[in-house]
ROKOLSE-455945 format. One record per residue (C-alpha): residue in three letters; y negated, z, x. Coordinates in steps of 0.5 Angstrom, whole numbers, padded with zeros to 4 digits, always signed. Example, Ala and Ser with C-alpha at 12.3 -4.5 7.8 and 13.67 -1.06 7.14 Angstrom:
! ROKOLSE-455945
ALA+0009+0016+0025/SER+0002+0014+0027/
//
This chain:
! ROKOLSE-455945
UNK-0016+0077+0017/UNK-0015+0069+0015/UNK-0020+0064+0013/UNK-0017+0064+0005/UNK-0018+0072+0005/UNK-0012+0077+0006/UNK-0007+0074+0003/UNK-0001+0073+0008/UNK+0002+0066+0009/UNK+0009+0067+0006/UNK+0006+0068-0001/UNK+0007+0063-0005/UNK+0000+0060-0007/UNK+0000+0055-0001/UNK-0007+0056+0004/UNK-0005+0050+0009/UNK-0001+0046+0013/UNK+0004+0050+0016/UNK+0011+0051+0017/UNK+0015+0053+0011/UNK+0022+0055+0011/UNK+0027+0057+0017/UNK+0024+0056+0024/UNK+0025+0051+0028/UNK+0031+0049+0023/UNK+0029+0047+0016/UNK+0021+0045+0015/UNK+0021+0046+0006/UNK+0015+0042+0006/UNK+0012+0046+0001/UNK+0005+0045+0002/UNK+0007+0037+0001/UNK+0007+0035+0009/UNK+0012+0036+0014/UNK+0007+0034+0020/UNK-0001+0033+0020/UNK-0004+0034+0013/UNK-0009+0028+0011/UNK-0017+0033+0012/UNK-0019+0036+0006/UNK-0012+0036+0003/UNK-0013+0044+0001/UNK-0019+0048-0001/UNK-0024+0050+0003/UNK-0026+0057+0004/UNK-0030+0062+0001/UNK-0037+0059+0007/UNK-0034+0051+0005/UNK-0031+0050+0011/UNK-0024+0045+0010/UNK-0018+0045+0014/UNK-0020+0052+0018/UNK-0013+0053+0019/UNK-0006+0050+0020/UNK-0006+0042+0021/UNK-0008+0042+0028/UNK-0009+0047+0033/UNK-0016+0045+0035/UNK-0020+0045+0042/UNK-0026+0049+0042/UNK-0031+0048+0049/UNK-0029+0055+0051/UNK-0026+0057+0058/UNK-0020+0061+0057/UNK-0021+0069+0060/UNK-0015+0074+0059/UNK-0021+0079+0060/UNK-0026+0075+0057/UNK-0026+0081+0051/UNK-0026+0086+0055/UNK-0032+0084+0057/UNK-0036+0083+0051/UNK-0032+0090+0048/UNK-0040+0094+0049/UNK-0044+0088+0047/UNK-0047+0086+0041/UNK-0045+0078+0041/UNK-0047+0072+0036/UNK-0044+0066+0037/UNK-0041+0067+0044/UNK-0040+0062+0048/UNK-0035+0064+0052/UNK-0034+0066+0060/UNK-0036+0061+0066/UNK-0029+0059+0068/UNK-0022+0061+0067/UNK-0019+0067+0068/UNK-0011+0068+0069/UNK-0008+0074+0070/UNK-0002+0070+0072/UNK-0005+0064+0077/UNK-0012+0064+0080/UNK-0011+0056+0080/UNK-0010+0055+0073/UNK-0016+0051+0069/UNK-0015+0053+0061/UNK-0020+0053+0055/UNK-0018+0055+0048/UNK-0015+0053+0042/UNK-0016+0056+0035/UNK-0013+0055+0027/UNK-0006+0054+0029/UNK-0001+0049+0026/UNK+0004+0044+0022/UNK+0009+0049+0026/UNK+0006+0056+0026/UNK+0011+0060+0022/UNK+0010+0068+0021/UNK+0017+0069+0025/UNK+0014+0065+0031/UNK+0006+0065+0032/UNK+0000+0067+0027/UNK-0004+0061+0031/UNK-0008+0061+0023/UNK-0011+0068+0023/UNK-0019+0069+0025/UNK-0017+0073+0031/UNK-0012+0068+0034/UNK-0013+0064+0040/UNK-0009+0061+0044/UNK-0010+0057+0051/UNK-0007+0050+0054/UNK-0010+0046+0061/UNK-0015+0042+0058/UNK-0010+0035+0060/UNK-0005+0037+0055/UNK-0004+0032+0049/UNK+0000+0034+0043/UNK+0002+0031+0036/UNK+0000+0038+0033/UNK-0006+0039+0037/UNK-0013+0037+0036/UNK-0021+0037+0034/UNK-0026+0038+0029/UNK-0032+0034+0027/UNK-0037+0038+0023/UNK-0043+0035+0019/UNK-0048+0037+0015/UNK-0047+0030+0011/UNK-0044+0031+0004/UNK-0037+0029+0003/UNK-0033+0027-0003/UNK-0029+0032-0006/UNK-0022+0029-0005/UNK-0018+0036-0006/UNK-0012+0036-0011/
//
């Protein structure tokens, strides 16, 4: 369900940058950071990837559809690519793409941003301090966890 397993988030063992405590009125700062954790500040998953979750939400390249799993329910897909253009329900001028794993501010009483299956979209010229992307490389990296 997460990328760390099963265990939900309100479980004492700290999984990631999120926000502790009593949404939006008292960030306990259990997990060491009130705002953006430096990368590798928590263990990887169980695959090696750090920093799936919380953090930072992060832009994926793919266009935002409401009916984009609709249409990928009858099929068998590896690595989807995500539709051709964006599709809302609410307006057929809106140009949205997607963003996954949360952030600082995901709380269980507020989002679930950090579960596998979560995403959630903003129009490609939005900047936030939570918001973000991700660099991947096959490059060995220090080992700089706590």
């Amino acid at each position: 369900m997460y990328p760390w397993g099963n265990d939900k988030i309100d479980t004492k063992k700290v999984q990631g940058n999120f926000f502790q405590g009593e949404f939006p009125y008292t960030n306990t700062n259990e997990d060491g950071f009130e705002k953006v954790a430096p990368v590798m500040s928590y263990k990887p998953n169980a695959y090696g990837l750090y920093d799936i979750s919380g953090n930072v939400w992060e832009w994926t390249m793919d266009w935002y559809s409401a009916k984009y799993y609709l249409e990928l329910q009858n099929t068998i897909s590896k690595n989807p690519t995500g539709p051709n253009e964006t599709y809302e329900v609410y307006s057929n001028k809106a140009t949205n793409k997607v963003v996954r794993g949360g952030s600082f501010l995901c709380n269980d009483s507020w989002c679930s941003g950090y579960r596998n299956a979560r995403r959630m979209r903003l129009s490609p010229d939005t900047g936030m301090e939570h918001l973000g992307f991700r660099l991947v490389t096959n490059a060995k990296v220090d080992k700089r966890i706590k």
